[in-house]
N, C-alpha and C positions, 0 to 999 in steps of 0.2 A: 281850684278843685275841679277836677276832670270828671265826669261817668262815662261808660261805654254804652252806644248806643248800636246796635246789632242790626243795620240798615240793606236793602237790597241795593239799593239807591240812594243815593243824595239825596236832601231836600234841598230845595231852591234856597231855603235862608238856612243858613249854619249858624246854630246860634254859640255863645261862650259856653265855654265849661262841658261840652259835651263831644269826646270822641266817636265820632261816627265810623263802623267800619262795613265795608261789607267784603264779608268772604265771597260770594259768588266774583266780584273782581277784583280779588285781592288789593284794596285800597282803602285806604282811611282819610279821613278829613276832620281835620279844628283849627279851629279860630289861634290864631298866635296868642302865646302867655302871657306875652306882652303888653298885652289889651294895643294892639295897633290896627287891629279887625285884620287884618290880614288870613286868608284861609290856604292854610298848608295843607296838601295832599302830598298822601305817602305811598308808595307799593308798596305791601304786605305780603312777603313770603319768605323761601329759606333762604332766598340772596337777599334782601333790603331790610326790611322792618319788619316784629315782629309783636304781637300785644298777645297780654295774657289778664285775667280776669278773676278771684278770688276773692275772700269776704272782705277783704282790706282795700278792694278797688281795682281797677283798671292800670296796670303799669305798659309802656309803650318803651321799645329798645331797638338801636340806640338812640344816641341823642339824637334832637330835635336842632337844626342849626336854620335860623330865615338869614342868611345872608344875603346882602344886597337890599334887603328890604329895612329891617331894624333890627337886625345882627342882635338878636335874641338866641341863646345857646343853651338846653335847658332837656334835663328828664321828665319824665308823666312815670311816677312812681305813687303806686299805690294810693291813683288819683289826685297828689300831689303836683305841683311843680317844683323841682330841686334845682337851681339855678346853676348853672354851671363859669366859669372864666369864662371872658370874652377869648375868641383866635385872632391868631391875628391872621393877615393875608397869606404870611406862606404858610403857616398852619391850618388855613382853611384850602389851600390850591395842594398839599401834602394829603392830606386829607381826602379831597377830592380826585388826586390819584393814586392813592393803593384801593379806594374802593371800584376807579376803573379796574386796575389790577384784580380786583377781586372777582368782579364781573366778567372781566377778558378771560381768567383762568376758568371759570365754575362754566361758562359757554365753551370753551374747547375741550373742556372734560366732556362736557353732553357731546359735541360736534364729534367728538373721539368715539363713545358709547354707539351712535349712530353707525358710525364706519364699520365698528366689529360688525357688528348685527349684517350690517351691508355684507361684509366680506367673507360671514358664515353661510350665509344664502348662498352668494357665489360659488364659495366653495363644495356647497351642497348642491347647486345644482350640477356643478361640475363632474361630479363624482354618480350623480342620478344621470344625465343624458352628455355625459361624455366630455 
């Protein structure tokens, strides 16, 4: 069983059972489900992970995957742990590239947005001094 703990900062000891986030750096931190102490940290925003809070508890999305450590695979649902199938290797290395994919696209969409704005300036200044 998880709670959410509404943090500026980490504390030096992370204890079980408790999702620590803080929005000012969009990040989170808990202990693996697993009970292997392991402490997973996550970016928290609209590309990675996302927690939400209600009377029913702390859910956290998407999955939680520790690979390479003790390949615990598992949701934080309504402060729950909902365990999920182990992956296997090329399902974890699949995995780990459509979410580059995801990131490559959602960064050249901003990198894109940047340019108009650039090349409305330009054009305005163009049109202002010639």
């Amino acid at each position: 069983m998880y709670r959410l703990a509404n943090v500026e900062r980490f504390p030096k000891v992370i204890e079980s059972g408790i999702l620590y986030w803080s929005q000012e750096y969009e990040m989170s931190a808990h202990r693996c489900a697993c009970g292997c102490g392991d402490v997973i940290q996550l970016p928290v925003d609209e590309l990675n992970f996302r927690i939400t809070q209600d009377s029913q508890g702390v859910t956290l999305r998407p999955s939680v995957g520790n690979w390479g450590v003790c390949d615990a695979h598992y949701y934080i649902t309504n402060g729950r742990v909902e365990w999920l199938e182990q992956m296997s290797p090329a399902a974890i290395a699949a995995g780990r590239q459509a979410e580059d994919d995801r990131r490559k696209n959602y960064y050249s969409r901003q990198q894109s947005w940047v340019k108009r704005v650039r090349n409305w300036f330009g054009n305005l200044k163009k049109r202002i001094f010639g």
